[in-house]
Backbone as CSV, one residue per row, in Angstrom:
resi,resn,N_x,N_y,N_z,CA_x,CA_y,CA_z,C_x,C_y,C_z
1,UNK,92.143,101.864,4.373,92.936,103.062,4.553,93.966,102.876,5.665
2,UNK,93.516,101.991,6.845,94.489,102.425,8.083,95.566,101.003,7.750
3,UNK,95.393,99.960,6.613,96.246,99.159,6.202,97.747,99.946,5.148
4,UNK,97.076,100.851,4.854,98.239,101.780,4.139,99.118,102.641,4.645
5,UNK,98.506,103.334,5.892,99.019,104.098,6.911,99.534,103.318,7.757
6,UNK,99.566,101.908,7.841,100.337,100.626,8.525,101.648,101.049,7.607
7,UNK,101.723,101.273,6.658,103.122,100.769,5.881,103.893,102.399,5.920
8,UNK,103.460,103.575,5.962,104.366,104.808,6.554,104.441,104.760,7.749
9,UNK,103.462,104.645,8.695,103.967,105.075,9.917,102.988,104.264,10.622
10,UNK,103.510,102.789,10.944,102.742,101.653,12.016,102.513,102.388,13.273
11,UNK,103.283,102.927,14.222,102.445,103.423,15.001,101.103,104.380,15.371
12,UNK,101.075,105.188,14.382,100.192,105.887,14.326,98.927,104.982,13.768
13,UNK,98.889,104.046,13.109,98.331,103.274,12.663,97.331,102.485,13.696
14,UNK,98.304,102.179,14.471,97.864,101.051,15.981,97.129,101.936,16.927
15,UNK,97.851,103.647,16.929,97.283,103.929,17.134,95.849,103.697,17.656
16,UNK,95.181,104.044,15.450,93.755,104.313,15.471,93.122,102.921,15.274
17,UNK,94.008,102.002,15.830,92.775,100.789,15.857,92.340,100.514,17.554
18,UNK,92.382,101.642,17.990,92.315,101.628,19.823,93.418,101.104,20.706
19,UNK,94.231,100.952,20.202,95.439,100.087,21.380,96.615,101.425,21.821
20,UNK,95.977,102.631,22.422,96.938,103.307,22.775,98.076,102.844,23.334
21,UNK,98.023,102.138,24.361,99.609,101.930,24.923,100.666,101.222,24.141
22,UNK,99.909,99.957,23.307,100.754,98.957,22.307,101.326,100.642,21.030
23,UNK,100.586,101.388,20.486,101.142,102.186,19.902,102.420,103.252,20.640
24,UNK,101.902,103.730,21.840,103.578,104.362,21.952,104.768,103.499,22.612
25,UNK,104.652,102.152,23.018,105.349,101.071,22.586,106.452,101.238,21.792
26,UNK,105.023,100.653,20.824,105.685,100.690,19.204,106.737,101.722,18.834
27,UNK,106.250,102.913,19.070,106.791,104.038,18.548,108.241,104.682,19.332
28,UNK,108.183,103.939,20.851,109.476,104.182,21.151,110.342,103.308,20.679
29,UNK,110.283,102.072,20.793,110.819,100.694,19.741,111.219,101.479,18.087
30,UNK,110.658,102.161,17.696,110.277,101.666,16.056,111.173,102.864,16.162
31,UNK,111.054,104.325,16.736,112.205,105.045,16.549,113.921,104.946,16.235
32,UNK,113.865,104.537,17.080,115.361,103.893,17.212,115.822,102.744,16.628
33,UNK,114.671,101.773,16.208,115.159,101.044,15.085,115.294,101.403,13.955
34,UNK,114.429,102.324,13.535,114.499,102.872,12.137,116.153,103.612,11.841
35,UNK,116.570,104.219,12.811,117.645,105.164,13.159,119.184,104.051,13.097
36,UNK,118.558,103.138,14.072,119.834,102.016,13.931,120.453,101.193,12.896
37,UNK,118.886,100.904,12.536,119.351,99.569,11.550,118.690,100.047,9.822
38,UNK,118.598,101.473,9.936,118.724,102.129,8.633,116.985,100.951,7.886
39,UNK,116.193,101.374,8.523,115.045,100.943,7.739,114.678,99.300,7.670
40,UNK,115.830,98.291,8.045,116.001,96.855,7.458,114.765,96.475,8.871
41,UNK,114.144,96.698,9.945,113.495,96.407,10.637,112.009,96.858,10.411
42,UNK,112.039,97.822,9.474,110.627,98.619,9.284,108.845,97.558,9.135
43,UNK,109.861,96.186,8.366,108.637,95.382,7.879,108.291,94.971,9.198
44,UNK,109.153,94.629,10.021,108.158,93.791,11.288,107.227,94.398,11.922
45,UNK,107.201,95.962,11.960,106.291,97.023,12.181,105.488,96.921,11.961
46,UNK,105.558,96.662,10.219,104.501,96.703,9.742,103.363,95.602,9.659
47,UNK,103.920,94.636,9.542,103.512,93.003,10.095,103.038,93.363,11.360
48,UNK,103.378,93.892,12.433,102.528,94.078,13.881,101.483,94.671,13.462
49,UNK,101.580,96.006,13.312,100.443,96.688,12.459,99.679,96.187,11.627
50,UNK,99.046,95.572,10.652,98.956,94.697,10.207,98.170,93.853,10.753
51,UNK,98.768,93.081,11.791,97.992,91.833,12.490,97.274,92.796,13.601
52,UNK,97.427,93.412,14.135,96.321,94.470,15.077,95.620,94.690,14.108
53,UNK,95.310,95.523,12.781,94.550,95.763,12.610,93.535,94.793,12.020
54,UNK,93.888,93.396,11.896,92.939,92.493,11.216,92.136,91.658,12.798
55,UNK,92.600,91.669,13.832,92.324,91.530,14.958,91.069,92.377,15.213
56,UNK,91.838,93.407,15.177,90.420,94.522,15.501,89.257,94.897,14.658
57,UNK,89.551,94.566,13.671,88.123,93.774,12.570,87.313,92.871,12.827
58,UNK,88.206,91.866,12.969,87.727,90.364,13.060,86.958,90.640,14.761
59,UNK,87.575,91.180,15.606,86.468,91.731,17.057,85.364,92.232,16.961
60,UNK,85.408,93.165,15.751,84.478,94.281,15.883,83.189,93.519,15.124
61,UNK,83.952,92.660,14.054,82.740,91.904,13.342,82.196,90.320,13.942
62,UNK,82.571,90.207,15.059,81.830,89.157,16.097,81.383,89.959,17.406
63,UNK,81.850,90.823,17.219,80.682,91.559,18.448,79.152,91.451,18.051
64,UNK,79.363,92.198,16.328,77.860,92.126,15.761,77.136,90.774,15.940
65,UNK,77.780,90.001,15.545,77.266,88.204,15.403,76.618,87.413,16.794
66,UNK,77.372,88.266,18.096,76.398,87.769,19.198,75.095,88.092,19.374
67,UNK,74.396,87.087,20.034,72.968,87.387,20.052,72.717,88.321,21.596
């Protein structure tokens, strides 16, 4: 679900994978690019988004794995 909500709105996204500050970052960045460059920047967003959220998987599922 939060891989789909990566592709409308990456910050809110990064948000909810715990990285508050990297999300309003993002979201002051991503404003004004969206505004500037008419959408042509949107994918790298989403590609950030994206790689946070497979990060924060891949953490959450080696936390379990320690003894």
């Amino acid at each position: 679900m939060n891989y789909i909500l990566a592709i409308f709105l990456p910050p809110l996204s990064i948000l909810l994978t715990g990285r508050p500050f990297v999300a309003i970052f993002t979201f002051l960045i991503w404003v004004p690019a969206l505004i500037f460059s008419g959408g042509l920047t949107h994918p790298m967003f989403i590609l950030l988004a994206w790689l946070l959220i497979f990060q924060a998987r891949e953490d959450r599922r080696d936390r379990g794995r320690r003894p």
